[in-house]
C-alpha positions as CSV (number, residue, x, y, z in Angstrom):
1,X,18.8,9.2,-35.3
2,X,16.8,7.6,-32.7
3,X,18.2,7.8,-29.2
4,X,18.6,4.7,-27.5
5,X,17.5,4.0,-24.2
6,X,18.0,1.4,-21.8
7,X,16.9,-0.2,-18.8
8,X,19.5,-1.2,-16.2
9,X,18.1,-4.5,-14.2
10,X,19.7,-6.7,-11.9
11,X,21.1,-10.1,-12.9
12,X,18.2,-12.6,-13.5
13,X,18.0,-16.6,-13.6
14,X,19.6,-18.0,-17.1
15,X,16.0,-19.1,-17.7
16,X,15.0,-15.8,-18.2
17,X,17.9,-14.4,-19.6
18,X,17.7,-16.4,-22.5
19,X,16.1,-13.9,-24.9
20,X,18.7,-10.8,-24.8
21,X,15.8,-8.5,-26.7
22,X,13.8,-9.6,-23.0
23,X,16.6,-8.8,-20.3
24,X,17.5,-5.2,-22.6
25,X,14.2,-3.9,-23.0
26,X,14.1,-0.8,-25.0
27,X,12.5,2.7,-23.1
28,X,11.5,5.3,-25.5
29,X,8.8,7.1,-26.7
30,X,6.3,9.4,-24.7
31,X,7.2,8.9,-21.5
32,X,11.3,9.9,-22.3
33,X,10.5,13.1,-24.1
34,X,12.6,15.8,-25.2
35,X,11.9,17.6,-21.9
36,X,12.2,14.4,-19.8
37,X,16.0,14.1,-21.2
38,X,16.9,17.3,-20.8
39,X,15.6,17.2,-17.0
40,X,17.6,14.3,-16.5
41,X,20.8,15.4,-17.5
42,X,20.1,18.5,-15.7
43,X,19.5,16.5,-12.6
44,X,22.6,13.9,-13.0
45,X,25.1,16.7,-13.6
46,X,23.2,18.3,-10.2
47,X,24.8,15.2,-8.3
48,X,28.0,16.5,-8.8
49,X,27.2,19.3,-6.9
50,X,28.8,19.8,-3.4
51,X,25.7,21.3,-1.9
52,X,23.6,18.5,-3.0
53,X,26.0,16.0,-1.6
54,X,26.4,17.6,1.6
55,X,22.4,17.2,1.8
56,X,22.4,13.8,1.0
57,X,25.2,12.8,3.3
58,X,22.9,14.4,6.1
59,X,20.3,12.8,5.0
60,X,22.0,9.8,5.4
61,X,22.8,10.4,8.8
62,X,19.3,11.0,9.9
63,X,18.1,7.2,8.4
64,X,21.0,5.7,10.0
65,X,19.6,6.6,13.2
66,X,16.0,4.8,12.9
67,X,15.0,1.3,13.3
68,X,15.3,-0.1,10.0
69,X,18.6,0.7,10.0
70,X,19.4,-2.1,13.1
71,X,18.2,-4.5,10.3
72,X,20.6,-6.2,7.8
73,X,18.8,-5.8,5.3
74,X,18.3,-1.8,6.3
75,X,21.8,-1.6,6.3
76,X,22.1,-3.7,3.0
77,X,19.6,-1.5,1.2
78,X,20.8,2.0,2.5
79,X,23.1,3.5,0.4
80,X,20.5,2.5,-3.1
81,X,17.5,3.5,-1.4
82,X,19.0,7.0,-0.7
83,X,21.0,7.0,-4.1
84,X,17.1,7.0,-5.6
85,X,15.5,9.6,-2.9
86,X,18.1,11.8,-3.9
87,X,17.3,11.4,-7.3
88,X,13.7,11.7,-7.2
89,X,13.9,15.5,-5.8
90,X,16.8,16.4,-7.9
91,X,14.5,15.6,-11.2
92,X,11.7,17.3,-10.4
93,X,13.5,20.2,-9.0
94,X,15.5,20.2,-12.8
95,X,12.3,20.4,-14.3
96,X,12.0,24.0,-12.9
97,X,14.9,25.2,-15.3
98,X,13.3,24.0,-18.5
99,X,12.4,27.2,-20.0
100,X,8.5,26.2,-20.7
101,X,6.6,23.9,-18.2
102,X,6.8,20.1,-18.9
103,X,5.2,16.6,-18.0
104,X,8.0,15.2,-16.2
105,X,8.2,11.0,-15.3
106,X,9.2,10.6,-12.1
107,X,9.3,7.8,-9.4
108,X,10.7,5.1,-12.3
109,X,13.5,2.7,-12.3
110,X,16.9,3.1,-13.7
111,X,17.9,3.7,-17.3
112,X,20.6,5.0,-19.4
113,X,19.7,7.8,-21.8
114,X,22.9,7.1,-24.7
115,X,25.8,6.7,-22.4
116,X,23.9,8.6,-19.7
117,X,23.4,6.5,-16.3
118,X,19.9,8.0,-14.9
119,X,19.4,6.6,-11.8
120,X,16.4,5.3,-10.4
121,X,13.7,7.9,-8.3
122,X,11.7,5.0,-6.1
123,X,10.6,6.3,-3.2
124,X,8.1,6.8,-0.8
125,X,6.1,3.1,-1.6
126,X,5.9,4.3,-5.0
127,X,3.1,2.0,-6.8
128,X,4.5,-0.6,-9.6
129,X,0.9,-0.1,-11.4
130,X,1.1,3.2,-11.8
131,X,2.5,6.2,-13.9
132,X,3.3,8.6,-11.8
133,X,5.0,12.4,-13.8
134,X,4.6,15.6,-12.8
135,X,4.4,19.7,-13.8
136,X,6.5,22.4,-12.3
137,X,3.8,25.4,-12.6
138,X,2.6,28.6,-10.9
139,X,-0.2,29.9,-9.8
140,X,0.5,33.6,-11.6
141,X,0.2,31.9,-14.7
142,X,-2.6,29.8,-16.9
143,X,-1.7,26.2,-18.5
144,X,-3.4,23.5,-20.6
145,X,-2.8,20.0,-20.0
146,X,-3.5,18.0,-23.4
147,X,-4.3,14.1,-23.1
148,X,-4.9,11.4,-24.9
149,X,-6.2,7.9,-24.0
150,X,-5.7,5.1,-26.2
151,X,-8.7,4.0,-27.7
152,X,-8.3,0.1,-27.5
153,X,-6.6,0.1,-24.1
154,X,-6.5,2.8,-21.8
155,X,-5.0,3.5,-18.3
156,X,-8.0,2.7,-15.0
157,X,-10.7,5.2,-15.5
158,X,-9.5,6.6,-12.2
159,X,-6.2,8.9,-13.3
160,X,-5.9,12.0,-11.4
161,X,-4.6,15.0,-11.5
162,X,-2.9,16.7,-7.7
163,X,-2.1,20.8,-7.1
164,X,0.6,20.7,-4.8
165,X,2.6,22.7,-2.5
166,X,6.2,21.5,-2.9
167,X,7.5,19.0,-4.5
168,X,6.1,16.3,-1.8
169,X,3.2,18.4,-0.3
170,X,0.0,17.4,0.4
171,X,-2.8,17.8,-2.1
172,X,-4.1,21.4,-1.9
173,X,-6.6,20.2,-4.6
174,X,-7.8,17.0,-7.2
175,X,-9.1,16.5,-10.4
176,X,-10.6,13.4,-10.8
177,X,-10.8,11.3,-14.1
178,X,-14.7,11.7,-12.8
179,X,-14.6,15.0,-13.1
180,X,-12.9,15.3,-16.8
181,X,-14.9,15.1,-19.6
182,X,-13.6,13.1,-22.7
183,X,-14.1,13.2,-26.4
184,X,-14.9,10.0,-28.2
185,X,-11.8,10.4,-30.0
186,X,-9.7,9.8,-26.2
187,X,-9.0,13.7,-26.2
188,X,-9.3,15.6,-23.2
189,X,-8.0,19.2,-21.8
190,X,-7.6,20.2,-18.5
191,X,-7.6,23.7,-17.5
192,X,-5.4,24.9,-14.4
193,X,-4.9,28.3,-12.9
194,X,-6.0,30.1,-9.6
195,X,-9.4,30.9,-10.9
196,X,-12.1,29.0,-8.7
197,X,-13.8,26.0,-10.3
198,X,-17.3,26.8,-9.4
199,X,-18.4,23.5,-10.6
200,X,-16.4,23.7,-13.8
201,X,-15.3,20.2,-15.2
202,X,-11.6,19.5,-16.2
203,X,-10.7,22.1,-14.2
204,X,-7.8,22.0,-11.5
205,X,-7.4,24.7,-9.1
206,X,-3.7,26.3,-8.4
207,X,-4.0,28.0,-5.0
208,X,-1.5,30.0,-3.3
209,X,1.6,28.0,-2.9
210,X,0.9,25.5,-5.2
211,X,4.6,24.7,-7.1
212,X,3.2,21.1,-9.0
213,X,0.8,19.3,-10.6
214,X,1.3,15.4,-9.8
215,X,-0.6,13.2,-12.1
216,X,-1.4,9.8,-11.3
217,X,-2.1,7.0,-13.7
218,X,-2.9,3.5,-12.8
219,X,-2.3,0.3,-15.5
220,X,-3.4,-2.6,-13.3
221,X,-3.5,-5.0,-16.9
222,X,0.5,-4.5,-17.7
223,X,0.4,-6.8,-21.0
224,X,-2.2,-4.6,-22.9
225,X,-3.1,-1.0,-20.8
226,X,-0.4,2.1,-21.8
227,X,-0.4,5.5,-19.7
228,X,-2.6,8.3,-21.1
229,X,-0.2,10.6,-23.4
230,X,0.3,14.3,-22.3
231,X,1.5,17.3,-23.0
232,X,1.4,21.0,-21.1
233,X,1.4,24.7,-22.3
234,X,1.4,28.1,-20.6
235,X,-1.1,29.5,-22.2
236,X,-0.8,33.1,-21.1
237,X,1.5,36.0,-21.6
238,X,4.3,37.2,-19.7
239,X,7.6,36.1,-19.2
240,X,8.1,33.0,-16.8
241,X,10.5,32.8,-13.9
242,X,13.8,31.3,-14.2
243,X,16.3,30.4,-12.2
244,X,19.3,30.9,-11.7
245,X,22.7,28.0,-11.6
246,X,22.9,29.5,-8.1
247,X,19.2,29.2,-7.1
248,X,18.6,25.8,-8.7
249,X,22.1,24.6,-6.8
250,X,20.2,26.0,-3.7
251,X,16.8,24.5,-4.1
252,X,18.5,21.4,-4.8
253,X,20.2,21.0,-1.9
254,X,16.7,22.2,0.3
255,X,14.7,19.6,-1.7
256,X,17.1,16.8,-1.3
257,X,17.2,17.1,2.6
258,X,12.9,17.1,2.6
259,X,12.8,13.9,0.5
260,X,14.8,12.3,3.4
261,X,12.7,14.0,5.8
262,X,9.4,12.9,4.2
263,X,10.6,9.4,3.9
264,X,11.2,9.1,7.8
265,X,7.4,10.5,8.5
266,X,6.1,7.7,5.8
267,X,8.6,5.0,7.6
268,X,6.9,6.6,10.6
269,X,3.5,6.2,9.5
270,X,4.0,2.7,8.4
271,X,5.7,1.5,10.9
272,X,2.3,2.1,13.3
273,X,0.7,-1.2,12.8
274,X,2.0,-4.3,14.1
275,X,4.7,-6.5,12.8
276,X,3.3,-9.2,9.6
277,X,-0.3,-8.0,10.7
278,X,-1.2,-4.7,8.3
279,X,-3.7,-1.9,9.1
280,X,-6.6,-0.6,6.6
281,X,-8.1,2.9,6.7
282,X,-9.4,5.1,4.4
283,X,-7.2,7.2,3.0
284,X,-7.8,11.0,3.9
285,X,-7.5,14.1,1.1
286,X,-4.4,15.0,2.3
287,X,-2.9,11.2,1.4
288,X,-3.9,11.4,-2.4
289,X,-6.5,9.3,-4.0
290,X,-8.8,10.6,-1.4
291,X,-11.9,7.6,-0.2
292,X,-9.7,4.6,-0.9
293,X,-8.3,2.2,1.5
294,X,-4.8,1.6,1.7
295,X,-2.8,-0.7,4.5
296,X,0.6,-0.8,5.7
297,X,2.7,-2.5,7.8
298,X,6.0,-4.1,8.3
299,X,6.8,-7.8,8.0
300,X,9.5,-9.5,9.3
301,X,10.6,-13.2,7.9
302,X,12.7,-16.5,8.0
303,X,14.2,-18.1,5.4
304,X,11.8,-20.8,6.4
305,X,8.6,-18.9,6.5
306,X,6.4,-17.1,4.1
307,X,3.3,-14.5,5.7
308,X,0.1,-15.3,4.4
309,X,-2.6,-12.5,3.5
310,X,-5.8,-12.9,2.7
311,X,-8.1,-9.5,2.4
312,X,-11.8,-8.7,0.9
313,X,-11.2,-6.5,-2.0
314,X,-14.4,-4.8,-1.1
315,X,-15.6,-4.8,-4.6
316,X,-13.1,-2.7,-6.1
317,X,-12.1,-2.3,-9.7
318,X,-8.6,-2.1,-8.9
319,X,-6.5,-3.6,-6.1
320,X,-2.7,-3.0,-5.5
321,X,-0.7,-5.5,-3.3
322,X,3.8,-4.4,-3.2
323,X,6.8,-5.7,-1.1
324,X,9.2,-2.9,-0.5
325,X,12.7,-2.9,1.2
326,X,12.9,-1.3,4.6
327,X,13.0,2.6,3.5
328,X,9.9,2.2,1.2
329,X,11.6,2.0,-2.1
330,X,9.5,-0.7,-4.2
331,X,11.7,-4.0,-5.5
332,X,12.5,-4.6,-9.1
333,X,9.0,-4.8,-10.2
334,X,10.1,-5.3,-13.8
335,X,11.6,-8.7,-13.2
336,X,10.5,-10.4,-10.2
337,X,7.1,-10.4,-8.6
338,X,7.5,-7.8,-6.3
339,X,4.0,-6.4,-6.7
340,X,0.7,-7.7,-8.3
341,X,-2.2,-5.7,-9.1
342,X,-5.6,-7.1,-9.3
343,X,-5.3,-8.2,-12.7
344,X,-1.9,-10.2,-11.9
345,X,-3.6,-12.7,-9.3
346,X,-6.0,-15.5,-8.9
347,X,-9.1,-14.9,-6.5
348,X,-10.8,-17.4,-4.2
349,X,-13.8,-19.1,-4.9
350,X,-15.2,-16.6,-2.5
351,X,-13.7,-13.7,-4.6
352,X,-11.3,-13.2,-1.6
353,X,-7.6,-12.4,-2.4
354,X,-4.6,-14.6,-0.5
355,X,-0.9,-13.3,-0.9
356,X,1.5,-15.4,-0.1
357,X,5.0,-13.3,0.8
358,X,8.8,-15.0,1.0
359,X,11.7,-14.6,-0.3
360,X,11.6,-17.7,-2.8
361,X,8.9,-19.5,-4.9
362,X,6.4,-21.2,-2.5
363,X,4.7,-23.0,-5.6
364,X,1.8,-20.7,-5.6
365,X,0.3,-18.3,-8.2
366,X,-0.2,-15.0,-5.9
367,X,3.1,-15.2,-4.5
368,X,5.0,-11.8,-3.5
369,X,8.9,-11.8,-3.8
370,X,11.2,-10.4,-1.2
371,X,13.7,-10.8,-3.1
372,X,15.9,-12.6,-0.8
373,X,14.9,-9.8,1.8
374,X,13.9,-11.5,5.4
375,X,13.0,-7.7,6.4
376,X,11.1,-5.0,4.6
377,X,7.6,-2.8,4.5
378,X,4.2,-4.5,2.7
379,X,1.8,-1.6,1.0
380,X,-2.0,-2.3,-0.1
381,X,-4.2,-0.5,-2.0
382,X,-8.2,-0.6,-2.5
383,X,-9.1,1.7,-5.0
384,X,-12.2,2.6,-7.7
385,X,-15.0,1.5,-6.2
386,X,-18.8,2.4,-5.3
387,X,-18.3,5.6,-3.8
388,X,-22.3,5.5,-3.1
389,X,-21.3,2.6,-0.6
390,X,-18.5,4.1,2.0
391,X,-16.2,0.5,2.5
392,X,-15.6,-0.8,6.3
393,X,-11.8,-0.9,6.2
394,X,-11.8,-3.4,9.4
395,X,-13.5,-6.0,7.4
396,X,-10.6,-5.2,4.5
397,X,-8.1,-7.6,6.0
398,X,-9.7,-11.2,6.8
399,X,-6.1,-12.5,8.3
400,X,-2.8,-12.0,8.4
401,X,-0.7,-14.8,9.4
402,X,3.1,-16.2,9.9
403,X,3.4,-19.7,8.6
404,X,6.2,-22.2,8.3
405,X,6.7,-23.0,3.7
406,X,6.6,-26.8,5.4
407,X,3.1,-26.2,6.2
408,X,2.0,-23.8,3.8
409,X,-0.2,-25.9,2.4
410,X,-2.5,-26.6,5.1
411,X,-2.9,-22.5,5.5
412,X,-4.0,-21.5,2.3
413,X,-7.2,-21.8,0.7
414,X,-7.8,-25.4,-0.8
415,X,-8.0,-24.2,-4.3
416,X,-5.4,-21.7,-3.8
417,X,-3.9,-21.7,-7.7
418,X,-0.6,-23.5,-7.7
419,X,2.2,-22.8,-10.5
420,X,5.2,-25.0,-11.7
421,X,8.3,-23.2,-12.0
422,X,8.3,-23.3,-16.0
423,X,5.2,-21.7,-16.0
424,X,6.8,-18.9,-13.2
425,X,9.6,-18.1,-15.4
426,X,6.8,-17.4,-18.6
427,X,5.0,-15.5,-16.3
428,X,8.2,-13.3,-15.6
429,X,9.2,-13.3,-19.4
430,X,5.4,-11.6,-19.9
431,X,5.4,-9.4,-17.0
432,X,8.8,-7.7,-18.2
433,X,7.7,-7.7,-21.5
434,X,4.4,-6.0,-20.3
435,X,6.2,-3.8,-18.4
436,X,8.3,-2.4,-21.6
437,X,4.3,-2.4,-23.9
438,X,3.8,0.6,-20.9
439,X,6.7,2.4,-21.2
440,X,8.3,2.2,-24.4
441,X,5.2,3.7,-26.7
């Protein structure tokens, strides 16, 4: 009997709720595996414990002391962006109980498993266009990482494969899709122990320390590209470490209290460039995707106004524009146009990219929702391209600008694509139902 698996959204517009097959889309397949089940009832039974909620309620504490929180819509989003921080350590910390290692999904939405409520894990500016799971492993030991990428449309040839230490560490070393050789067929094996690579392809390095393998993989075309498919094996001998109710009750707790703590130093880090006006920079190894530009900031809005971006996308295969709330969590991608990659937008005649960010339809194609959010955190990425040429990230962002929607018109572009709102609600109907092509295989 197949298990079935749901997707818990928010209420949308009749329009769109008119097909119930669209508003319930199914998850299953690959990306809910066996493993991925058991790790999520592993973690929701884990909330229950009194360790882990004495973490979170400090965690808690700690946000409630920092700006965002002197925001209404800080306060308003509080208690469900910690809800989902908490939940993002918890199931990758059950993953260490599994008694072999396992590719694990993590930073995803909320679902139900049966009549099991797993909550969401968005944290951290977690990117709608990507597939993000990871691999409890250890450097004693010697795994395979099987893949396959689906012949008529596969992920960005840029997925990537992170050793790291702890569950939210920095990168102690990458794999690049670059670097992986593979067959004609889509199959590829990556190899990943301490052993030094010494120029060896589809090889990742496990260092001292190292406790996961984070694997990154970006679909920017939601309608027809689907995550690469994988599987992991120890493939040495020896027993592997467990642990213990009392241990994994312990680690728990300690994990839950970093993810709050790491969420302040990225608040911290975002928070750095001016109000409505975002900072590029190349991102450093130690950030991930290591050479690509990302910029930050946070914008600030009336119900009157919409911020209007317009950057050079600096000739790169893949660009990645999100809204978040005010502690970083990414909004309901699914069903409202919270984010749009570079395949979900409408260039200038110039090639150039305007944005156009409020909380309600402006009437324009490359418009970012709020969702009904005046306050809230704006991420971009600038990723794939000529690494021969190295990208000036001060020329990234031509202008960044606050505008009243009365005169909206006059700021943008004068062949900025409009859109009717018949034509909005079709484009929502295909962007959930492309967001279901990517998860339920």
């Amino acid at each position: 009997m197949k298990l079935s698996t749901r997707l818990i959204i928010p209420v949308l517009p009749a329009l769109l709720l008119a097909s119930t097959a669209y508003a319930e889309g199914s998850l299953s397949g690959s990306l809910l595996t066996k493993d991925q089940q058991k790790a999520d009832r592993i973690a929701v039974a884990l909330l229950k414990d009194p360790a882990v909620q004495a973490a979170r309620a400090e965690g808690v504490k700690k946000w409630s002391t920092l700006a965002a929180y002197a925001l209404p819509d800080g306060k308003a989003n509080l208690e469900g962006a910690a809800n989902e921080a908490e939940y993002a350590a918890l199931r990758e910390v059950a993953a260490y109980s599994l008694s072999q290692p396992a590719v694990i999904w993590v930073s995803a939405p909320p679902y139900s498993l049966g009549a099991t409520k797993v909550p969401g894990s968005r944290y951290g500016g977690d990117n709608p266009d990507r597939i993000y799971r990871s691999i409890p492993v250890d450097p004693a030991h010697r795994y395979e990482i099987h893949g396959q990428r689906d012949r008529a449309h596969p992920s960005n040839d840029d997925f990537l494969f992170e050793a790291v230490a702890g569950l939210i560490g920095h990168p102690a070393a990458q794999l690049k899709a670059a670097d992986v050789d593979v067959a004609a067929d889509g199959t590829f094996t990556v190899t990943a122990d301490s052993s030094p690579s010494n120029g060896k392809r589809n090889h990742l390095v496990l260092g001292a320390g190292v406790t996961d393998i984070l694997l990154r993989d970006t679909l920017a075309d939601w309608s027809t590209q689907v995550p690469n498919e994988l599987t992991v094996k120890r493939v040495d001998t020896g027993a592997a470490a467990t642990r213990s109710p009392e241990a994994l009750s312990k680690q728990a707790a300690t994990e839950v209290g970093n993810f709050f703590d790491a969420n302040i130093r990225f608040l911290e880090a975002v928070n750095k460039a001016p109000v409505n006006h975002p900072i590029a920079q190349i991102r450093k190894p130690e950030d991930g995707v290591a050479g690509a530009i990302a910029a930050g900031a946070r914008f600030s809005l009336k119900h009157d106004e919409a911020l209007v971006i317009t950057i050079a996308p600096a000739a790169a295969k893949y660009v990645g524009f999100q809204v978040t709330d005010p502690w970083f969590r990414s909004r309901p991608y699914w069903s409202t146009s919270g984010s749009l990659s570079s395949q979900q937008v409408k260039a200038n005649s110039d090639g150039s990219l305007t944005y156009v960010i409020a909380d309600h339809d402006p009437g324009y194609y490359n418009w970012l929702s709020t969702v009904g959010s005046h306050d809230g955190l704006l991420l971009i990425r600038i990723e794939d391209f000529d690494q021969t040429k190295t990208p000036d990230p001060t020329k990234v962002i031509r202008e960044a600008k606050v505008v009243k929607l009365s005169a909206l018109a006059a700021a943008l572009p004068a062949d900025a694509a409009k859109i009717t709102p018949a034509e909005r609600a079709t484009l929502l109907h295909k962007r959930h139902e492309g967001y279901f092509k990517r998860t339920a295989l």
